[in-house]
N, C-alpha and C positions, 0 to 999 in steps of 0.2 A: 481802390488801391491803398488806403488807408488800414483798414484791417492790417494785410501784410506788413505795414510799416508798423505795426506794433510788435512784430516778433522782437524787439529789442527790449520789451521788460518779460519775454517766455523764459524760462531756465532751461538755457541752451543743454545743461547736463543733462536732464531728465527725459528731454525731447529727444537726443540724439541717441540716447540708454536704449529706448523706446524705439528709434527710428525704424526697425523692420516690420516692429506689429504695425508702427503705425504708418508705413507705406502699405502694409497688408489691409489694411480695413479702408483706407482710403481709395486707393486704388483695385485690388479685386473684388474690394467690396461694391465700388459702384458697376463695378462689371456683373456681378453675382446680381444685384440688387436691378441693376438695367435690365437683363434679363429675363428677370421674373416679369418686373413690370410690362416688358414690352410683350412677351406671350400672353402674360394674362390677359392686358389687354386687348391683343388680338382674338382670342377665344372668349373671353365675356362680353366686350361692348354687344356683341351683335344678342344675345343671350337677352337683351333689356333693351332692344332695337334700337341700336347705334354702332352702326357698321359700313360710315363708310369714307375710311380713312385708308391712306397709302402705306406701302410698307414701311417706306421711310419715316415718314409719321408713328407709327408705331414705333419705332426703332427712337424715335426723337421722345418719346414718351417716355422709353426707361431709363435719357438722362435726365430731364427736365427734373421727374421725380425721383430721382437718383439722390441730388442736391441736398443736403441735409444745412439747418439752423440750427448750430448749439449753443446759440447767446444767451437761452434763457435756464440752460443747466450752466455753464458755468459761471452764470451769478449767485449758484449756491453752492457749487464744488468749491472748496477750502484748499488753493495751491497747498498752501504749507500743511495740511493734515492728511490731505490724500495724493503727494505729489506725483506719482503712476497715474491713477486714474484722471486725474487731470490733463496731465499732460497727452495722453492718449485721448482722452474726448476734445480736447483744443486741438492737438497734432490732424484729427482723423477728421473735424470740421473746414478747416484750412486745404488740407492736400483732397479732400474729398471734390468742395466748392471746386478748384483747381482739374481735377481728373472729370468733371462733368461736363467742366465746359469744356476741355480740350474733347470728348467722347464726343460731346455735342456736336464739334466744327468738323472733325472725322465725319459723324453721319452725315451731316448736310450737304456734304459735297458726295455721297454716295449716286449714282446713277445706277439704279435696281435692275432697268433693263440689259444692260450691258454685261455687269457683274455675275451675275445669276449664282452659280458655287461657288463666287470667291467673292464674297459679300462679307464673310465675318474677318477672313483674312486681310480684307483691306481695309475696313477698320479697325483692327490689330494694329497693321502697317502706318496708318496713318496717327493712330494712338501715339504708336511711340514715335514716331518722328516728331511729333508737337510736343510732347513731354519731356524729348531730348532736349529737340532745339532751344524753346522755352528755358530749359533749366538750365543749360548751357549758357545764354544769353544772360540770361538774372546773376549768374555767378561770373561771369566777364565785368560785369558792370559794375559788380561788388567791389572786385578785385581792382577794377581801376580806381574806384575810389578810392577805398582804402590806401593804395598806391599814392595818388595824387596828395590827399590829408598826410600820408607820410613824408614823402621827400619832398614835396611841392614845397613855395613856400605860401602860395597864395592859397587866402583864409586861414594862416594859422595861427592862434591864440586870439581869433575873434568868433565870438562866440554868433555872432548873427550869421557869416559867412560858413563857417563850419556846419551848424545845422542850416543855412540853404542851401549847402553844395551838396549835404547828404541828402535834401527833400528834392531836391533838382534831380538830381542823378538816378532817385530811385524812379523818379519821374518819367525821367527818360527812358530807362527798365521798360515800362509799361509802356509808350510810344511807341517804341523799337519794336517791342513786341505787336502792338497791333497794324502796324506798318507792313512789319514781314507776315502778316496772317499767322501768327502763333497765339499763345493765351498770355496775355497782358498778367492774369492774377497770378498764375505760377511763376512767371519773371520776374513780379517785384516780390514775390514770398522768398525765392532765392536769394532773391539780391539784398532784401532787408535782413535773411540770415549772415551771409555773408559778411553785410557792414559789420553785424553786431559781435561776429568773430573778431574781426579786424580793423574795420575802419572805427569803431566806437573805442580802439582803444589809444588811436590818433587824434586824439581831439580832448579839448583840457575838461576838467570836470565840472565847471558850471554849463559846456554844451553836452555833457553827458547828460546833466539832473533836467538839464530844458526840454531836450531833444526827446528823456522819457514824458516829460509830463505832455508836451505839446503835439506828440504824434497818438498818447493815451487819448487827451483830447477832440481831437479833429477826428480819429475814429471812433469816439463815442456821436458826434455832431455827424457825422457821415452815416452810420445808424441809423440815427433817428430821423433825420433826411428820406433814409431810405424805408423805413416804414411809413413814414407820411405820405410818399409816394403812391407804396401801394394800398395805402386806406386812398386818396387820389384815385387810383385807377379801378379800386371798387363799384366808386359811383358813378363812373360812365357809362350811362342809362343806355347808350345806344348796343353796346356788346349784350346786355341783358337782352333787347329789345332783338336783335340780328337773331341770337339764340332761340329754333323753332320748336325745340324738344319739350315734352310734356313735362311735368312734375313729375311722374313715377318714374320717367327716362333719366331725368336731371340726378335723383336721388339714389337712381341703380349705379350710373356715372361716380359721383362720388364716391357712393361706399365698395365701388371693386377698388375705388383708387385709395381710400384709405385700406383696404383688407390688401390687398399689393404692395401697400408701403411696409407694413410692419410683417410680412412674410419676407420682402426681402431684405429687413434686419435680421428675421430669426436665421436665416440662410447663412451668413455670413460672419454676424458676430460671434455666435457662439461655438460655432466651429475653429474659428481662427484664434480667438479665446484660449480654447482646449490646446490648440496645436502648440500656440506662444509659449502654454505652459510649460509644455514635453521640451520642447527647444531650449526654453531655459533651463531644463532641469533643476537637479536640488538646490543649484548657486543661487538661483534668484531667491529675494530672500521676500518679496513682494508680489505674490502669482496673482494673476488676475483671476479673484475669485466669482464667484457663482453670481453673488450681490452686486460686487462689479459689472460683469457682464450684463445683469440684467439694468443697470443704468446706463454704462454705452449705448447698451440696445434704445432704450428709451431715448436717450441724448438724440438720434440720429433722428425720431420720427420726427420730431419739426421741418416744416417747410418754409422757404425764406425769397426772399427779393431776388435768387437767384432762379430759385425755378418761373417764378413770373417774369423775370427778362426772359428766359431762354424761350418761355412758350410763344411772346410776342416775337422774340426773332423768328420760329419755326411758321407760326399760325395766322402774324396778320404782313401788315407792311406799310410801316414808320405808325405801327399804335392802330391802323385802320385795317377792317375786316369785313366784308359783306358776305362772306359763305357763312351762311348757319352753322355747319358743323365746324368748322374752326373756332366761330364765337361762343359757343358751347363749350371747346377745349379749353378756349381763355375764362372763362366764367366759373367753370370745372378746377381750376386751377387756384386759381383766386379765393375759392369757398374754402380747397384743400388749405390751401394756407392760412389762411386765418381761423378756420378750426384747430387743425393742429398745434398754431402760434399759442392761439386763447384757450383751447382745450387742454392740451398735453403740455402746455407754458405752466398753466394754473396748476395743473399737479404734479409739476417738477418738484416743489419742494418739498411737500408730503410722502413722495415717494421715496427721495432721497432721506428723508429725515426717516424713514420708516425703515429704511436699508441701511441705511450706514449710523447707527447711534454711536453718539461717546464715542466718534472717531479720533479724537484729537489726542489724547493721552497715548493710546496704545503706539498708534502712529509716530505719535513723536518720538517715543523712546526705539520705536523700531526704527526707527530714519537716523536717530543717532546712531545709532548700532551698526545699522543696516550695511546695504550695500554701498553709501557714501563714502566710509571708515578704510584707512592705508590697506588694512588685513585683506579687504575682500576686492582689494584693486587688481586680484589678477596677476601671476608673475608670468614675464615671457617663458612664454612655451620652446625657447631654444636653448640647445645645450654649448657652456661655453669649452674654451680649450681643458680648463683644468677638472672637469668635470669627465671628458671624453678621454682623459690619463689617467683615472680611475682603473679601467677595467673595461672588457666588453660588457659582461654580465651588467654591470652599472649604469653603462652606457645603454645598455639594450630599454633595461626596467626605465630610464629615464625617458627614451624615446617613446615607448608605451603613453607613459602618461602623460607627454607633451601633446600625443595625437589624442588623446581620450580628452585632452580641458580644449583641445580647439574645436572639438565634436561637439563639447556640450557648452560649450561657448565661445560660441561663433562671435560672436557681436562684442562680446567683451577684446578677442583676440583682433578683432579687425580697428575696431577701436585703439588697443596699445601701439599696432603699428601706424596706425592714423598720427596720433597724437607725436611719435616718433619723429616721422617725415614732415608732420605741420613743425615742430620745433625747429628741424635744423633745416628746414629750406622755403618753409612758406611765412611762419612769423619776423624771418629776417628782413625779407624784402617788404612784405605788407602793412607788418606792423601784429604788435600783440604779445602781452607776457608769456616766457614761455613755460609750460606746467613739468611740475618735478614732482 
């Protein structure tokens, strides 16, 4: 839960500029990337004789390894030099975690016999109803906050009360959420957005400078907890031991599961990449280039603490396993990620240092410039009174290019009118300065 509570030092700007590529990699990525996995799976295990798992199970398999760890690129990604691709590999790590496990809880309640042709549709169905509700829930509970730090009086101008009503409440987020069977991690990622819209700007500024450092904190300690863990659950000799499959079995096992992972990056990123591009047209003044893409890509192949919960949820029960081929899945798993962790960890920053040189000057003069700057903010695309007593002719050519900047910028247009409606009817009541 702590990770999400860090979206309060993210740059809201840059994430929400972002927000479609990066609901696109996060979410049809883990669908595009599930998919591979899970056919491959199904057509190579038996190919290295390991074949005999349920359909469900296969289908659990392309979110498990869906999951991606980008903790260890963005401790070299530079926020301030590359702030696009940062924020797209933070945004796409975050909503991705969130979209696998919500895919996860969809499959596990699949019943295969019953469904037969409507198997992909009702985990479709069931997708978005936990991503709804989930989201829904994390932004109610924002919003109450925020509410409450405004007009309440209780907690205000104490700085202890203020940041425990915001860690309580986000708290609560995640309860509620695993209470009603939704995904706890996309309710409090909402809901920590949320605050950090609104309730962060109800609250005096020694609980702003605390509240960054001490949620930074507890999500770096929550980390490292969480790798301890799975170095922990390594040496549980007895999962090795359950495990009946040969060395040559073991080793075909992995390597479809690593050559599975990075097929379903290339599937995904570099297409969605391309497409962002075209979408943004010539406005954007920061296209996701070639080198970029090819670090996303990499960004996503680490495997993390989430694909080793999710397999222990599917594979054993409460941590214990006696089928061999389950404890082969969990041990198959375990290997993926710490290879990947220590392999494709170690050479994150070589890679990135080899792709992105002497990022920092160009960058910055570009980000001054950029699309930050009054100029490239976009004018509404409506035409006012005195503009329409021109002339038709006038009037005509102007409606032209109204519909031509909201075609090619979508996301800038949906945004002015966002920022419109947040000004005069959601930062009065919540709280939050308003942008001019």
């Amino acid at each position: 839960m702590l990770g999400p509570l860090a979206r309060f030092q993210v740059k809201k700007k840059q994430f929400f500029h972002n927000f479609m590529t990066i609901m696109s990699f996060g979410v049809f990525g883990v669908f595009i990337s599930g998919a591979i996995v899970s056919a491959g799976c199904y057509w190579l295990f038996p190919k290295v004789g390991f074949g005999e798992l349920g359909a469900v199970d296969y289908l659990a398999l392309g979110a498990i390894f869906s999951s991606t760890d980008t903790v260890c690129t963005l401790q070299v990604i530079n926020q301030d030099e590359t702030p696009r691709l940062y924020s797209l590999v933070f945004g796409e790590g975050v909503v991705n975690d969130a979209t696998a496990v919500v895919l996860f809880n969809a499959i596990k309640d699949l019943d295969i016999s019953r469904l037969k042709g409507g198997v992909v549709l009702k985990v479709i169905f069931d997708f978005l109803y936990l991503f709804a509700t989930s989201t829904v829930l994390g932004i109610s509970i924002g919003l109450v906050t925020a509410y409450v730090l405004k007009a309440l009086y209780f907690g205000r101008h104490s700085t202890d009360r203020e940041v425990a009503l915001m860690a309580l409440m986000a708290y609560l987020s995640y309860m509620l959420a695993e209470l009603l069977e939704l995904s706890g991690i996309l309710t409090v990622f909402f809901c920590g957005i949320v605050m950090s819209h609104y309730a962060w700007h109800n609250v005096t500024e020694s609980s702003r400078i605390t509240t960054k450092h001490i949620f930074a904190t507890l999500s770096f300690i929550a980390e490292t907890f969480i790798f301890l863990y799975v170095g922990m659950d390594a040496l549980d000799i007895d999962k090795w031991r359950t495990s009946k499959e040969s060395f040559k079995t073991s080793i075909g096992i992995f390597g479809i599961l690593i050559l599975l992972i990075l097929l379903g990056r290339v599937a995904f990123v570099f297409p969605i990449s391309i497409l962002s591009n075209i979408m943004s047209g010539s406005s954007e003044r920061t296209p996701i280039t070639f080198k970029h893409q090819v670090v996303i890509w990499w960004a996503g192949l680490m495997r993390g603490a989430v694909s080793i919960a999710l397999a222990y949820n599917q594979f054993t029960f409460s941590g214990v396993t006696s089928d061999p081929v389950h404890a082969t899945i969990i041990t198959s798993t375990i290997i993926v990620v710490f290879f990947t962790t220590l392999v494709f960890g170690f050479l994150t920053r070589p890679l990135i240092s080899g792709m992105l040189p002497h990022q920092s000057r160009a960058l910055s003069r570009g980000h001054s410039t950029g699309s930050n700057s009054p100029k490239d903010d976009f004018t509404l695309p409506f035409l006012s009174g005195d503009e329409g007593a021109s002339g038709s002719g006038i009037v005509l050519e102007q409606a032209k290019r109204s519909l031509s900047m909201m075609l090619e910028r979508p996301v800038h247009t949906v945004h002015i009118y966002w920022r419109k409606f947040d000004d005069r009817f959601m930062r009065p009541i919540f709280g939050g300065p308003r942008s001019h």
